[in-house]
C-alpha positions as CSV (number, residue, x, y, z in Angstrom):
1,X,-2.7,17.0,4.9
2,X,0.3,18.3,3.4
3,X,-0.9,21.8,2.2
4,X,2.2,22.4,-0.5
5,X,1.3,18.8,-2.2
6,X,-2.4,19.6,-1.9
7,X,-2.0,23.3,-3.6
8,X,0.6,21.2,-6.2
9,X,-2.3,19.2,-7.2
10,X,-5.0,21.7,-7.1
11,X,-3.5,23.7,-9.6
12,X,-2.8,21.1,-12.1
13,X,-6.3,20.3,-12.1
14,X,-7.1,23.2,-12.5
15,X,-5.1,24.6,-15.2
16,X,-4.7,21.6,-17.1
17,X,-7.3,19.4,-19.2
18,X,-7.2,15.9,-19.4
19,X,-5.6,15.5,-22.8
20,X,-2.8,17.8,-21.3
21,X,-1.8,15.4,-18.1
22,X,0.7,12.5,-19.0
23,X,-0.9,9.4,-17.2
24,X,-4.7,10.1,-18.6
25,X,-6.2,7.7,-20.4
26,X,-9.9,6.8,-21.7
27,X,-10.4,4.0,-19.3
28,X,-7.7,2.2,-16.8
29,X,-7.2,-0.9,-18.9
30,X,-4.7,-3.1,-17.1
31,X,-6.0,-1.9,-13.5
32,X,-9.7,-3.1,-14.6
33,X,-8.2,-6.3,-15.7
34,X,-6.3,-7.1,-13.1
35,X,-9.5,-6.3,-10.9
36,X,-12.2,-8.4,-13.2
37,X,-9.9,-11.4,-12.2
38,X,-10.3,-10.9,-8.8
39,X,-14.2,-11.3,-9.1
40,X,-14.8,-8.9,-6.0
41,X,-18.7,-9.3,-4.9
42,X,-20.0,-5.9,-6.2
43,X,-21.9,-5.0,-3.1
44,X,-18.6,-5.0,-1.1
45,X,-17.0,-1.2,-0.2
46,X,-13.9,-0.5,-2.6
47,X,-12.0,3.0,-2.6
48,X,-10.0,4.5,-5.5
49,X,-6.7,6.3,-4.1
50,X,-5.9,9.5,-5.7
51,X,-8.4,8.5,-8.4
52,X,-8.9,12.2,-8.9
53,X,-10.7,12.8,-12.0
54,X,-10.4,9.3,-13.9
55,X,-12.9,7.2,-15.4
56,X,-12.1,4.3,-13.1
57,X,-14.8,4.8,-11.1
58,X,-17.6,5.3,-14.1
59,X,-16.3,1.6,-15.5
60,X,-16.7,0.1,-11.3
61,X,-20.2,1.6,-11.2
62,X,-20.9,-0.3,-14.6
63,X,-19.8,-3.1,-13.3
64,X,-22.4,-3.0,-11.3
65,X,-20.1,-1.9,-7.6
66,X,-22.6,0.2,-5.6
67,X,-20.3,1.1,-2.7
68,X,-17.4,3.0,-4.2
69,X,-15.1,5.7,-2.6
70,X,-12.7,8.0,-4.6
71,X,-10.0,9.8,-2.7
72,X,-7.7,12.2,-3.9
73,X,-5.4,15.6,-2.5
74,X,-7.9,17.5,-5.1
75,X,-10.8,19.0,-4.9
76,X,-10.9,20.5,-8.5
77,X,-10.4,16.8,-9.7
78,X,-13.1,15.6,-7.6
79,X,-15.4,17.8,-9.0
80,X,-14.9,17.7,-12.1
81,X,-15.5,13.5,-11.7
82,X,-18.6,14.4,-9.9
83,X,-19.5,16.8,-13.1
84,X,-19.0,14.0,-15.4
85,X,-21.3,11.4,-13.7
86,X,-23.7,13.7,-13.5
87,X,-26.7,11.7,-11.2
88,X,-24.6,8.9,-11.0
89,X,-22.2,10.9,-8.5
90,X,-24.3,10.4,-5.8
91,X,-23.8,6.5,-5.6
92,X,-20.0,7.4,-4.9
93,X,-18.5,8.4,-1.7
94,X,-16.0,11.5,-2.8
95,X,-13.2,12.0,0.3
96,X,-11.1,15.0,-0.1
97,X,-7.8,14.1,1.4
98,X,-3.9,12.6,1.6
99,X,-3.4,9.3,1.5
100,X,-1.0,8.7,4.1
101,X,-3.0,10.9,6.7
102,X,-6.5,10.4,5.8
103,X,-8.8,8.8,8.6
104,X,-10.9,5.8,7.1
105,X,-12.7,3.0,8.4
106,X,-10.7,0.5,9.6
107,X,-11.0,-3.4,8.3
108,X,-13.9,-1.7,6.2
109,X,-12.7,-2.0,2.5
110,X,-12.4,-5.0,0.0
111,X,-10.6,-3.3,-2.8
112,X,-8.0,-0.7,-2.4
113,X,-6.6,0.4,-6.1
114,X,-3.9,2.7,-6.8
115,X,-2.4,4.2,-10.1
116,X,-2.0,7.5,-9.0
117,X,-0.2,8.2,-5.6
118,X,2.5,5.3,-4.6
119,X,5.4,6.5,-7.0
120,X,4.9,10.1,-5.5
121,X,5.6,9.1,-2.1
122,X,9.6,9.2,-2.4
123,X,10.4,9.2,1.2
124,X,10.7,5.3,3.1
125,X,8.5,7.2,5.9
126,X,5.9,8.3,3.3
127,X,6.0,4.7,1.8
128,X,5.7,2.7,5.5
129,X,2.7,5.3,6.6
130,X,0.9,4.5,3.5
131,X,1.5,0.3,3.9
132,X,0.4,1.1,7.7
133,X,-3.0,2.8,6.1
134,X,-3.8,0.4,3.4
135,X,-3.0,-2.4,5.8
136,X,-5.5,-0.8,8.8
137,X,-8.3,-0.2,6.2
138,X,-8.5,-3.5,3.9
139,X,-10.5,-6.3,5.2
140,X,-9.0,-10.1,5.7
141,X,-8.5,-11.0,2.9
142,X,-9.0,-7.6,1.0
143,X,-7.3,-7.1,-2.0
144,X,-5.0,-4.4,-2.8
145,X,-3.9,-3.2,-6.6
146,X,-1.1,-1.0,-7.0
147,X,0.2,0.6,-10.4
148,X,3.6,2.8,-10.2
149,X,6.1,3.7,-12.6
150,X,8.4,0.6,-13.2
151,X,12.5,0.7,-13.2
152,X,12.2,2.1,-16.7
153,X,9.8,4.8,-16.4
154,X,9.9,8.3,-15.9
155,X,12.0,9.6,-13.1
156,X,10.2,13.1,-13.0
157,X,5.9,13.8,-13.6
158,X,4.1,16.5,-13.4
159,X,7.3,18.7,-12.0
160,X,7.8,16.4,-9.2
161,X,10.4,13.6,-8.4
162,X,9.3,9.7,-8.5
163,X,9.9,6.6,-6.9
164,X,10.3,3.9,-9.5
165,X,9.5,0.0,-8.5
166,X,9.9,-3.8,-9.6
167,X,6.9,-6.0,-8.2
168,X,9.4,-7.4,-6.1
169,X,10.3,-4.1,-4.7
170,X,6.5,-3.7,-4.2
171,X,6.2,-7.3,-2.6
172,X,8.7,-6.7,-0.3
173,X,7.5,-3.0,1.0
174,X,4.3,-4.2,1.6
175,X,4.9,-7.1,3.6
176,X,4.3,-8.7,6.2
177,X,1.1,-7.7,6.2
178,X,0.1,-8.6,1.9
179,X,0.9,-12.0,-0.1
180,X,1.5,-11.3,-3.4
181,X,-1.2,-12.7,-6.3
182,X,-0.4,-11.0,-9.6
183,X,1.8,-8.9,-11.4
184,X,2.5,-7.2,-14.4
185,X,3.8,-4.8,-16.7
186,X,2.2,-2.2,-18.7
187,X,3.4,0.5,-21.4
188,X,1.5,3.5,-20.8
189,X,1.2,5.5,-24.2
190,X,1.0,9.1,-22.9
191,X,-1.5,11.9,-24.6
192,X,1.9,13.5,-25.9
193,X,2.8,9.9,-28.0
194,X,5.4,8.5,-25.0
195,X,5.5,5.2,-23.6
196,X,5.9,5.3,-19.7
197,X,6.5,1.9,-18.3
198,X,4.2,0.7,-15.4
199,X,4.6,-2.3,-12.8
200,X,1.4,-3.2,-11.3
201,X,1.4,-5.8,-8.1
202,X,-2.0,-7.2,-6.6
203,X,-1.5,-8.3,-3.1
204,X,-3.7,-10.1,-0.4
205,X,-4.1,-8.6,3.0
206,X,-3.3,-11.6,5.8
207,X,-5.6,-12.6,8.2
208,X,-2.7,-12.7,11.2
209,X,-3.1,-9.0,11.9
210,X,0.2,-7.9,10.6
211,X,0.9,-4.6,9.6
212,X,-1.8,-2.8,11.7
């Protein structure tokens, strides 16, 4: 784990309240659209990357999803998630760790989701390790959901650089190993009153092995 972007994200959490942090919102509207339409069986394992301290897993667990893993760089964040759930954080798996280096169960997950973690990774070997990881951990036929600041959007956040992506940029980095299935566009409206524009892509992992 890289200890400078762990300690980055550590103190933001910590010094910072929701309300404060540019991408929070109530509840992860177009993500849990884009995942209703993909009518996931609820008893399947899904896993929230750098989900840190959002609601997106209180809405899954509503749902009715009983095999739910949230993994982000911060501890603080998890916490704090774990706080807010109260009893209910004991139905979710909580994995402290980075996303490009984190050991996880291979072929094991049916949802990955990501609105937090792909636009930070800024380097093409940061962006191939984590294609290599998401492709190793989803399932045949697993579906993966990834939101990240669109062509338009914000080249900076939270102090640190960005990598900003078309679906078709996202389509082409993560294959051979996903088909695309949807995309979309969303306008963000920040605590502060900005709009930040989002592409989301939801991709199918192949059943020829690829990208393993």
């Amino acid at each position: 784990m890289s200890e400078g972007r762990q300690q980055h994200w550590e103190t933001v959490y910590r010094d910072k309240e929701e309300g404060e942090t540019s991408w929070f919102r109530p509840h992860l509207d177009e993500s849990l659209r884009l995942i209703d339409a993909l009518d996931v069986p609820h008893g399947q394992p899904v896993i929230d990357v750098g989900g840190g301290r959002a609601t997106l897993v209180d809405d899954l667990l509503a749902r009715g999803f009983h095999d739910v893993s949230v993994l982000d760089l911060s501890a603080n964040a998890l916490a704090e998630a774990r706080r807010r759930l109260g009893a209910r954080s004991e139905r979710v798996h909580w994995i402290v760790g980075d996303a490009i280096q984190v050991e996880l169960p291979v072929a094991h997950y049916a949802l990955w989701h990501d609105r937090a973690v792909f636009h930070f990774l800024v380097e093409p070997g940061e962006q191939a390790r984590y294609v290599t990881t998401a492709a190793r951990v989803l399932r045949t036929g697993g579906h993966l959901v990834v939101g990240c600041f669109a062509p338009d959007g914000p080249e900076r956040c939270s102090g640190l650089p960005v990598a900003r992506h078309s679906a078709d940029d996202l389509i082409k980095l993560f294959a051979p190993a996903f088909d695309p299935v949807a995309q979309s566009r969303e306008l963000h409206r920040t605590p502060a009153g900005r709009d930040q524009a989002f592409t989301y892509v939801v991709l199918r992992r192949r059943d020829d092995g690829t990208g393993l």
